[in-house]
C-alpha positions in Angstrom: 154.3 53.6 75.0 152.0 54.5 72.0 149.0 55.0 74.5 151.4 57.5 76.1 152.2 59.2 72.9 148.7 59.1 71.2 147.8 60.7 74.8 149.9 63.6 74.6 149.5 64.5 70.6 146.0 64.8 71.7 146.0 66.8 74.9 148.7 68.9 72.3 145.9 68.8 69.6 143.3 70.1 71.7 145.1 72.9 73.8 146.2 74.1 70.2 142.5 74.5 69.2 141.6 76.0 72.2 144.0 78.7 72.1 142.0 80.4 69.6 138.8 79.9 71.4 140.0 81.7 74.1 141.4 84.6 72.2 138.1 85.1 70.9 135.9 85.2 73.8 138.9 87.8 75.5 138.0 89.7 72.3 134.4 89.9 72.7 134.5 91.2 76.0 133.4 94.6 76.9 136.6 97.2 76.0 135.6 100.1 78.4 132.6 101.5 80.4 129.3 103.0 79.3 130.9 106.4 78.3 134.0 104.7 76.1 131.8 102.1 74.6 128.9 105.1 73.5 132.2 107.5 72.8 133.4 105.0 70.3 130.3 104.0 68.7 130.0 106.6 66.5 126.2 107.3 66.5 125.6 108.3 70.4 127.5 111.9 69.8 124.6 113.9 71.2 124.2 111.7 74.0 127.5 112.3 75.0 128.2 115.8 74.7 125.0 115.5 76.9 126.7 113.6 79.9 129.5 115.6 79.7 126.7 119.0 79.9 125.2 117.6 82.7 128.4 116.2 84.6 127.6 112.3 84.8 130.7 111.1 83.1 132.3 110.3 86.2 129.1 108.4 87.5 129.0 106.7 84.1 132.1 105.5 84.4 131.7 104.3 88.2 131.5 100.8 88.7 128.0 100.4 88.3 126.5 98.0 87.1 124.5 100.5 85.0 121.2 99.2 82.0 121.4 102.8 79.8 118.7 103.0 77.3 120.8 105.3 74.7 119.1 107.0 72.1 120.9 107.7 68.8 121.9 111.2 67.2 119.1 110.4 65.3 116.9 110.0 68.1 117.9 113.2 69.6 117.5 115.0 66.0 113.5 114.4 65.9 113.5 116.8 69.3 111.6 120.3 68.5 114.4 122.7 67.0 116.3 124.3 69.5 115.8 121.8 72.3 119.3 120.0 72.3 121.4 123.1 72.3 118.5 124.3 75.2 119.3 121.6 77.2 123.4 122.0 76.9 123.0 125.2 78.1 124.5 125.4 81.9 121.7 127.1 82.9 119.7 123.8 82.4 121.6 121.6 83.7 119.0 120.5 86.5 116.4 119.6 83.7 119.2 117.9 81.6 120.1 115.5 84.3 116.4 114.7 84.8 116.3 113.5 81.2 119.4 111.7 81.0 119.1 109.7 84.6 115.5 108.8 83.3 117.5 106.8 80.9 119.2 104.6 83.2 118.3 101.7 85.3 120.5 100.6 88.1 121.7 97.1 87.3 122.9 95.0 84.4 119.4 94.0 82.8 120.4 91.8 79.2 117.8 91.9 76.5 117.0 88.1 77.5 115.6 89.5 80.6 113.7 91.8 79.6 110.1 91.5 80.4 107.0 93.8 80.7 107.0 95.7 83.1 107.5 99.0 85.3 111.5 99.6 86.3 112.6 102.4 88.4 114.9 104.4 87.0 118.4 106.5 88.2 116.2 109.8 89.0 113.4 108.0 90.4 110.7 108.2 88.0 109.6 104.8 86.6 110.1 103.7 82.2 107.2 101.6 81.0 109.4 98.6 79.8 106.7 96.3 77.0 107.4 93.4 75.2 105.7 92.3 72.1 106.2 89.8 68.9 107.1 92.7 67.2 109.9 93.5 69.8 110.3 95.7 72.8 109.4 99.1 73.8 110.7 102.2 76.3 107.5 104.3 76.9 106.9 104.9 73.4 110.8 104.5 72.0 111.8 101.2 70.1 114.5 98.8 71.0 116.5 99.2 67.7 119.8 97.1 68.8 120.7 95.2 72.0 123.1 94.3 74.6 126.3 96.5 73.9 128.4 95.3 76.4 129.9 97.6 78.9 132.8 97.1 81.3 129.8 98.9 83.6 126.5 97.5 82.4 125.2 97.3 79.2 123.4 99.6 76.3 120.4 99.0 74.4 119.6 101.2 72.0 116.6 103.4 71.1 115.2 105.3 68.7 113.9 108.4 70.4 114.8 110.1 73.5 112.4 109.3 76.3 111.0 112.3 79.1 109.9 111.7 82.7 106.5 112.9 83.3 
């Protein structure tokens, strides 16, 4: 009988700690797609009023699995004057898209496997992926923070916008 009870105070003992293990991992799971996660960021504005120029919310919100390389409203700032609000222009639309698919890579790729290499993107055109000890670079952008979960894929972020050749 007290084998019996010492048995059940522990299964009650550890499905009481586990509760709150499992709360947290439900809370660190991604809480929307690539456009909700970069939406509610706070620092991918530009990029986002550029999807929505260029009509790939819908596709960014698609099941994917998408790899975005976002760069940051700072990242878009360091542009030549002009070019942003250039590109939002309906009239550029075709050139806009070219530039924002270039920043997307079909897949879920986490920073753990990241490797050097050449990866094709969305538009076709490949991104020159390099790891170093100092930490990894897009073309010639900098990986400044990585693996921001998506319900879609995932976001690393960069520190300048990259073109296609």
């Amino acid at each position: 009988m007290k084998t019996l009870r010492n048995l059940i105070l522990t299964a009650l003992t550890i499905s009481t700690l586990a509760l709150p293990i499992a709360q947290a991992a439900d809370s660190a799971a991604p809480t929307g797609d690539i456009i909700v996660v970069a939406s509610g960021a706070g620092s991918f504005n530009t990029l986002v009023a550029a999807v929505k120029a260029a009509g790939l919310v819908e596709t960014l919100q698609g099941p994917g699995p998408f790899t975005v390389f976002a760069p940051t409203d700072e990242a878009f700032a360091k542009l030549p004057k002009g070019t942003v609000e250039s590109l939002l222009k309906p009239e550029n639309k075709e050139k806009l898209v070219a530039i924002l698919t270039y920043h997307v890579v079909a897949g879920k790729v986490m920073a753990a496997d990241v490797k050097t290499m050449k990866t094709k993107t969305v538009n076709g055109k490949e991104l020159d992926v390099k790891v170093t000890d100092v930490g990894v670079t897009v073309n010639d952008a900098n990986v400044i923070k990585t693996d921001v979960a998506a319900s879609n894929g995932v976001i690393h972020v960069i520190d300048k916008v990259v073109l296609p050749n």
